[in-house]
C-alpha positions, 0 to 999 in steps of 0.5 A: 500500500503506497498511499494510507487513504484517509478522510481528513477534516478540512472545514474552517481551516486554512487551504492554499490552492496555487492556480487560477485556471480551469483544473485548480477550479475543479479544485476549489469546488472540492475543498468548498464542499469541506468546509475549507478557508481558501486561499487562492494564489495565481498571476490570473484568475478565470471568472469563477474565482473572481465571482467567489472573491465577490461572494466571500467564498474565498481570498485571491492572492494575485502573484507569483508563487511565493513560500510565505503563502504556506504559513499557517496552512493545513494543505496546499494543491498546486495545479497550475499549468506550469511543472517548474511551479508545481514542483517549487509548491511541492519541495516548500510543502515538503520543508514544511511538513504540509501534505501538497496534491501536484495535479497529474504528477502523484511522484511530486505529490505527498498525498493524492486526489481520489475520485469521490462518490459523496453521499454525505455523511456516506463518502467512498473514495477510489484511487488507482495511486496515479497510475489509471485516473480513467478506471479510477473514474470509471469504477466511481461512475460503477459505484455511484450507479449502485448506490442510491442518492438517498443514502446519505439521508439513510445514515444521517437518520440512523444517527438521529436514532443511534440513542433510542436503539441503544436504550431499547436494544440491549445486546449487539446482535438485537442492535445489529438486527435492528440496523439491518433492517432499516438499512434494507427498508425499501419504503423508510428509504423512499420516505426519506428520500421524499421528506415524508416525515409523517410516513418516516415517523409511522415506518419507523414505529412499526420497525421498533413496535415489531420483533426483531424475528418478526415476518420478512417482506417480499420485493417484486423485481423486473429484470427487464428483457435479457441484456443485463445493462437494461436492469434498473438501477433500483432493481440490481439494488434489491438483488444485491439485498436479498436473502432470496431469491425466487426467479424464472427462465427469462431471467438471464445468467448475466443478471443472475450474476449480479445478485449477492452471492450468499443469497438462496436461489429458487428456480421456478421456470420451466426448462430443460431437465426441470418441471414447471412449477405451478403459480400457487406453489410460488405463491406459497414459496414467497409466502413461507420464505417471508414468514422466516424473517426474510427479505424475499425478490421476486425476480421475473423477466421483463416486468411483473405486470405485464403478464407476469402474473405479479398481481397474483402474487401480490394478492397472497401477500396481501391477504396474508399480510406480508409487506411487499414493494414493486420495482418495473422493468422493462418490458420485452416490447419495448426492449426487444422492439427497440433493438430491433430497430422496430418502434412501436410507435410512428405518427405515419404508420402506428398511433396506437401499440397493443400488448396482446398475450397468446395464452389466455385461460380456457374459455377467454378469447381475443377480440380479433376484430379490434386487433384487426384495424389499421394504424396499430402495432400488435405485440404477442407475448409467448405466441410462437405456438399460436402463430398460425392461429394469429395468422387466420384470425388477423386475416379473416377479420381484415388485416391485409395480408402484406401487413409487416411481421416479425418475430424476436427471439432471445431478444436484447441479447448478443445471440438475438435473431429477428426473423421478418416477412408478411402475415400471409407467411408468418406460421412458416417464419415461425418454424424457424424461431425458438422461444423465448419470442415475441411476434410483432405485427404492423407497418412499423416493422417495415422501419427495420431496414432503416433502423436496425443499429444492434446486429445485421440478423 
């Protein structure tokens, strides 16, 4: 370890900051958030620093360099665009016992600038010692993706009630059990992050009101249509929070990947070598693992209410009285549509987009004759075995036969295949794709000759 990180308190003490251009501005915002006493020394100043002077934010000391500028201060930055000034600041510094940043030279520096993910009082630093600035702030953008921008909020209340759970909780573990979750409180995150004091104040009395062992709760997740990059931010959240996890085929090993690694999984799709499990033994799965304490994700591909039959879930939770949260996904029409280069929408050809499931309970029937009209986009989920029937029914009810068609298979994923041809055809274009497909009927998929950015399939 070349460098010892640490976070220092700067606030209300006296900074030097030699430099008056654009990067020593980068800077000066850094050691403002501190809480630092800036002085700023340079022969010309850019607009912002002026702006501060005049604001009181900050002293400019209009000159050359001079050793007499670091009395009295706690750190100095050198970043002007001259080397032979930077490295005169640093060997001053260094007689001086003065921690010195140099700006893109660490060998002349004491200590160095991480790249900085602020979620006050929550602060996370990354440093690659100087050698690649670039990943550094590429594994900061990773890092500020991951965690939420209330999380600041989050800590700054557990400080707030650090005395109440002292005095109600008298053990470690009970303490521990008691942070773990609040900190895992998806709804107490939310109201924080809304300024909802009254829902804080009631969230936060059913958490000191019930047991510690008391049920668990179960968050439903889309996982959106494959590609792993189209998970939302607040559903990688959640998966990384679990303790389990219950998910389908259409979730994708790569989102698979991202989910905390000491959960459980339970697989309850139909695959190869696997029976399907049927929706009232998963009903009682999230049921029964929520009554253990335990914080239950719902992992389903796309999103869970668009035909995912989330809402039937749900309703067991509820009359069972288990708390339970929703986070959307991207839904495979659109996911797949727009990587096929297939809006859904287009003021000349399509006003309007219909999701259509093909597999409907026993008796229910498709209002085909509505289906059938002009200027719409028509999106069937799971229809590959239905394909032919989709074909006639469209047909017979008007639709002209040289309408456009296309079936996505294993959409948003590198191994997507689009196949495309007319309704009059579409039973015969079917034999060649394998499920997961979506079949998307209209004018619009015409556009995909145009449109197609993601692969030449």
């Amino acid at each position: 370890m070349d460098y010892f990180p640490l976070f220092c308190k700067l606030e209300n003490r006296d900074c030097l900051l030699v430099g008056g251009g654009e990067i020593a501005e980068r800077k000066a915002r850094l050691l403002l958030e501190a809480g630092a006493k800036i002085t700023v020394n340079a022969p010309v100043f850019n607009e912002q620093f002026i702006c501060w002077a005049k604001q009181n934010q900050l002293i400019l000391e209009q000159s050359t360099f001079n050793a007499q500028l670091l009395d009295e201060k706690w750190l100095v930055i050198a970043a002007t665009d001259c080397q032979q000034t930077n490295q005169q600041v640093s060997s001053e510094a260094e007689k001086r016992r003065i921690f010195c940043n140099v700006v893109d030279s660490p060998k002349d520096a004491s200590f160095i600038m991480p790249s900085i993910i602020d979620r006050s009082p929550i602060m996370v630093a990354v440093s690659s010692e100087g050698h690649a600035p670039v990943l550094a702030r590429l594994l900061r953008e990773k890092l500020e993706a991951i965690l939420p921008q209330h999380l600041g909020k989050l800590a700054n209340y557990a400080g707030y009630l650090r005395n109440k759970v002292k005095q109600k909780y008298q053990t470690l573990i009970e303490r521990r059990r008691f942070w773990e979750k609040l900190f895992t409180h998806d709804r107490l995150a939310q109201a924080l992050a809304n300024n909802d004091s009254e829902q804080v104040d009631l969230l936060t009395s059913e958490l000191f009101d019930n047991s510690l062992e008391h049920r668990g709760e179960v968050v439903l997740v889309g996982a959106g249509p494959g590609d792993p990059s189209l998970l939302t931010l607040k559903g990688l959240q959640q998966i990384q929070q679990a303790d389990i996890i219950v998910y389908d085929r259409l979730v994708s090993d790569e989102i698979m990947n991202l989910t905390r690694r000491d959960a459980q999984r339970v697989f309850v799709g139909k695959r190869a070598g696997f029976h399907c499990v049927p929706q009232e033994q998963i009903n009682q799965i999230l049921l029964e693992q929520a009554k253990k304490g335990l914080r239950v994700v719902r992992l389903k591909g796309g999103d869970p209410f668009i035909f995912g039959r989330g809402g039937e879930e749900l309703e067991t939770l509820f009359n069972a009285d288990i708390p339970f949260s929703v986070v959307p996904g991207i839904t495979a029409a659109s996911g797949c549509s727009a990587y096929s280069g297939i809006p859904l929408t287009h003021r000349d050809y399509a006003h309007s987009v219909r999701l259509i499931t093909a597999h409907l309970k026993d008796g229910t029937h498709l209002d085909w004759q509505s289906l059938a009209a002009e200027k719409q986009t028509l999106v069937f989920y799971m229809g590959l075995s239905q394909a032919e029937n989709i074909q006639k029914q469209l047909i017979r009810y008007g639709m002209n036969a040289c309408t456009p068609v296309a079936i996505v298979e294993e959409g948003t994923m590198t191994k997507q295949k689009v196949i495309t041809g007319l309704l009059d055809n579409l039973s015969e274009i079917a034999l060649q794709a394998c499920s997961p497909s979506l079949i998307i009927v209209g004018p619009v998929v015409a556009l995909r000759d145009k449109l197609n950015w993601f692969s030449g399939h």
